[in-house]
N, C-alpha and C positions, 0 to 999 in steps of 0.2 A: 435603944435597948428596952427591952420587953420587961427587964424583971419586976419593976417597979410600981406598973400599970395596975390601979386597983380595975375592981367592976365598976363601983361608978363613975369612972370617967370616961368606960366603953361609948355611952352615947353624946360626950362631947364630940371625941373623935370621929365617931359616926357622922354628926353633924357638922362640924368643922374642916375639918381636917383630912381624912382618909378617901373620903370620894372625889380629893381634888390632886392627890396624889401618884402621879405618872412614875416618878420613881422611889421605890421603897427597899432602907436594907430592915433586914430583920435579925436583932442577934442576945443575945444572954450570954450573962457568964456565970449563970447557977446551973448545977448540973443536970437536970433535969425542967423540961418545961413542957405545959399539958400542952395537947393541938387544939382545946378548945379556943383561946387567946387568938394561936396563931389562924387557925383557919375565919376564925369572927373579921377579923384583920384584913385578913385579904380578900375575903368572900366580898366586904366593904368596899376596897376601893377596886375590883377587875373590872371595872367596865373604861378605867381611864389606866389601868396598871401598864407601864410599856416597859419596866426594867425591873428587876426582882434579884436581891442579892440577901440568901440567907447564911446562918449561922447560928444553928441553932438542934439543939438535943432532945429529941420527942421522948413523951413518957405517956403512961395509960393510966396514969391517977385517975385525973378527970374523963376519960374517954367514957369509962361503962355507961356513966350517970346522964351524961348526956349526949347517949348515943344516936336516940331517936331524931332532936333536934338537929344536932350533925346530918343524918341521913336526907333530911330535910334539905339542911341548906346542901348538901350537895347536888341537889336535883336543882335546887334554882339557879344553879352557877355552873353548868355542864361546859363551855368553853369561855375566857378571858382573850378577847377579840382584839386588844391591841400589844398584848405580852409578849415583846421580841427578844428579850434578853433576858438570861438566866443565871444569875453567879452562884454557888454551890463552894462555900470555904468549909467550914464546918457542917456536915450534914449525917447526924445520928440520931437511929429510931430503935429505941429500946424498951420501945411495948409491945405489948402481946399479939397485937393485932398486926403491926408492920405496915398500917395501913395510908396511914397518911402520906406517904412518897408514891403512890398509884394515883392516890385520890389529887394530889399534886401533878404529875405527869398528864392526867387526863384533859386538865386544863390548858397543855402548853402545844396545842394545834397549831397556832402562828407562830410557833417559835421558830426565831434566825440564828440564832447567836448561843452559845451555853459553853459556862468557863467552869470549868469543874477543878478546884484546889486542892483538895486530897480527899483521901481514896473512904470512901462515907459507907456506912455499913451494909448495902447492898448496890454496888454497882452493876451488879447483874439485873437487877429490875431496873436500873436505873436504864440499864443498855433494851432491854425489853419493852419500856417507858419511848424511849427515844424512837424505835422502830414501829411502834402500833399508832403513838399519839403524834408526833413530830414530823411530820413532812416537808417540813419547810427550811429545815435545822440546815444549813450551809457554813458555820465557821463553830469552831471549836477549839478553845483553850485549857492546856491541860498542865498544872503547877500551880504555885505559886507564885507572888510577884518579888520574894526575897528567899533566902535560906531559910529554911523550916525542917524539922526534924520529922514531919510527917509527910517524907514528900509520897508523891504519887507513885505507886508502884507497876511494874511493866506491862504485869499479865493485865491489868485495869485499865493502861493507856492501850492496849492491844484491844480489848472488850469495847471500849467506848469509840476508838479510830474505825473499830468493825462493823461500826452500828448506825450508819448514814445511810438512809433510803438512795438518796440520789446523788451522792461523792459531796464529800467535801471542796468546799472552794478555800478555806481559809484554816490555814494550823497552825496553833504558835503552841509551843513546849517550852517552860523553861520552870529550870529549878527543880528537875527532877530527878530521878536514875538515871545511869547510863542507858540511853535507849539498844538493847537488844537484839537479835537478829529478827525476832516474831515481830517487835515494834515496827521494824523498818519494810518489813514486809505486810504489814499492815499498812504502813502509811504509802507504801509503792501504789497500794490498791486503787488509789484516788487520784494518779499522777496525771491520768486524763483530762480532770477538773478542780485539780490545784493551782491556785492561783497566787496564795501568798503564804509563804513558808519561812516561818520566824523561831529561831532557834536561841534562845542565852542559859548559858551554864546548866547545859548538859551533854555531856561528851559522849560520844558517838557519831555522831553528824559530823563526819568532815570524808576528805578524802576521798573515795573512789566513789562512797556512798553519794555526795554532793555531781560528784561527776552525772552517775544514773541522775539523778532528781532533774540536773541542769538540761541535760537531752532526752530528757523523757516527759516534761512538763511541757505542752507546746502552749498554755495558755499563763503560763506562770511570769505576775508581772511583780514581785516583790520575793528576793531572798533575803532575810538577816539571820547570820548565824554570827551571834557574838555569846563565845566561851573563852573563859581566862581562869586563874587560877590565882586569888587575890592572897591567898596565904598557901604561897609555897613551901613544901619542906624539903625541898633538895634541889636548887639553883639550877644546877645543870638538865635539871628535869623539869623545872616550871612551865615551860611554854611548847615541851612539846605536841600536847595534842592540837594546838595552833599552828602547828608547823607544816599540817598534812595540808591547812588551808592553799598553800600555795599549790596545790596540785589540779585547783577547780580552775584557773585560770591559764593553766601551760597546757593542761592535758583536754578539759572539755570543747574549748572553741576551738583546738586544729582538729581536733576530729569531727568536728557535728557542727562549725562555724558559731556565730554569734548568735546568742539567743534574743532576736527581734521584739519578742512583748517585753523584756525585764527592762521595768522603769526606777525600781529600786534594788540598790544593791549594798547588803551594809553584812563587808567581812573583813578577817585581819588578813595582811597579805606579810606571813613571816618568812624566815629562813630561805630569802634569797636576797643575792645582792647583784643577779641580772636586770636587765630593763624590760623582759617581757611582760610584766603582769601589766606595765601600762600602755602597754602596745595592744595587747588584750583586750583592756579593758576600754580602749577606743576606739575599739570598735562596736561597744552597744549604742552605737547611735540615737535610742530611746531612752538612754538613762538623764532621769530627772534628780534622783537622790543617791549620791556615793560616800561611802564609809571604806576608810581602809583602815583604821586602826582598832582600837578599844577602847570602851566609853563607859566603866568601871562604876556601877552605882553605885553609891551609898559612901564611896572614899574621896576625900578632901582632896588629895595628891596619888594621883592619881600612877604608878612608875612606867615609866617608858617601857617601849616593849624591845629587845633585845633580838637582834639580827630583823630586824620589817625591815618592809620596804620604805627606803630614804624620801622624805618631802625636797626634793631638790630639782632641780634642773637636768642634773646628771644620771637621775634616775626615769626621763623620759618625762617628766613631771606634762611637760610643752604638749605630748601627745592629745594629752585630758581638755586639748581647747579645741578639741575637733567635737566634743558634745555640746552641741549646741541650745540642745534641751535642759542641760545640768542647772538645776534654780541650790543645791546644796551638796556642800564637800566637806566632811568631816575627819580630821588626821587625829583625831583624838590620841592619845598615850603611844603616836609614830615618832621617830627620829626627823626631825627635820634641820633642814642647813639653808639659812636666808641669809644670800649676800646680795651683792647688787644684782646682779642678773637674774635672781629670783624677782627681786622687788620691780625691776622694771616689766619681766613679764606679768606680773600680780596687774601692775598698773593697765598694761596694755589690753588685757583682759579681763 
């Protein structure tokens, strides 16, 4: 936390500390703070900087007065050569100038990675930032990592899904709006060079949409789409948008067969009490990590999920020993039934 930092302890830091600093968060919780701090800051340690996660509210106090000097140091720091990773929680500029998020983006030529949390006061330069300076940008995360009242809004996950030179390989969404028809049709745009598609708590994603993603991804080796609804208000209604899940398993692999790259696969398989989904699901042959249930963060007790598919014998459980790759099986908050014939298959396997 920045708010603290007098001037003279700039050149301990200087000398200590910040040029040996590969990963740096930066954040305040005054409402305002100059860029002179934060740009001294970082201008300091980019030549070793590899991860960068701000949070933080730009102001034009201090800007006028030392404008000249800024101009300065931005000329001697024109690209940060090992900056792969970008987190963006908090990101607001409410100076006159708006200049500090350009003069930021100019710097992030190598960047790979950029997790943007909510929606910061100009994601359009932000998306214009990504396209001019960014060429290397391949994954993108868009939310938050809990509930938050600020979440990310559509038209902005639409803007920034848009804004990939060369397709995205990696998209994780969670914690945000319901994704949209624009969103989804944004995100279809990359299905050539999508590769890992991680979805939690945000509804939209399931059902027919998952179906297109499953036969449309030919290089896609990681689905998680884990949505629940931890405070339901009406029982008979809690788990239905969970329910669509089971459609991605009866409906995608008889028509388009097994999807050969998916080596991870983490969804709920509800509201059947056939044995297909694991006849299905034995035949990705590649799969190294399976999730059928839900893995509820942040809750001690977690409640079982109501109509999934049974952990049992009788539910075809036996099929699941024909992966032979499988190194992790998570039944998290599924019904399960261990009698002996369970346990001796456990054993045997």
């Amino acid at each position: 936390n920045v708010d603290g930092i007098s001037d003279d302890i700039w050149k301990i830091w200087e000398e200590f500390k910040l040029p040996r600093t590969p990963h740096l968060q930066l954040s305040t919780s005054r409402l305002y703070l100059s860029t002179r701090k934060v740009k001294y800051i970082l201008c300091q340690c980019s030549s070793v900087l590899e991860k960068l996660t701000l949070s933080i509210t730009i102001s034009s106090i201090e800007d006028e007065k030392n404008g000249k000097k800024e101009e300065q140091q931005q000329e001697e720091h024109e690209v940060w050569p090992r900056l792969k990773t970008l987190t963006l929680k908090k990101w607001e500029d409410r100076s006159r100038s708006k200049a500090f998020w350009p003069w930021l983006w100019k710097r992030c030529d190598h960047l790979e990675t950029l997790e943007v949390e909510q929606s910061g006061t100009s994601v359009q330069n932000l998306a214009e930032g990504m396209l001019a300076h960014m060429p290397n940008l391949s994954s993108i995360t868009l939310g938050e990592t809990y509930w938050c009242d600020y979440k990310l809004k559509n038209n902005d996950m639409v803007t920034l899904l848009s804004s990939s030179r060369k397709g995205w390989k990696v998209v994780k969404i969670r914690y945000t709006e319901q994704l949209d028809r624009t969103a989804k049709e944004a995100l279809a745009k990359h299905f050539h060079t999508l590769e890992v598609l991680e979805v939690r708590e945000c509804h939209g994603v399931y059902g027919d949409y998952l179906v297109q993603v499953l036969s449309s991804c030919p290089k896609l080796r990681t689905l998680a789409i884990q949505i629940g609804n931890p405070h339901p208000t009406n029982t008979s209604q809690d788990l239905r948008p969970t329910c669509l899940l089971t459609g991605i398993l009866t409906q995608a692999y008889s028509r388009h067969g097994p999807v050969n790259s998916l080596k991870v696969l983490k969804i709920m398989v509800t509201g059947t009490h056939d044995t297909e989904p694991s006849v299905r699901i034995s035949r990705l042959t590649n799969l190294e990590t399976l999730w059928l249930g839900y893995r509820q963060p942040y809750v001690t007790h977690p409640r079982k999920l109501r109509d999934s598919l049974e952990m049992s014998l009788e539910s075809r459980l036996d099929k699941l020993s024909g992966l032979k790759a499988l190194k992790e099986l998570d039944v998290s908050s599924m019904k399960t039934r261990i009698n002996l014939r369970e346990l001796q298959w456990m054993i045997e396997h």
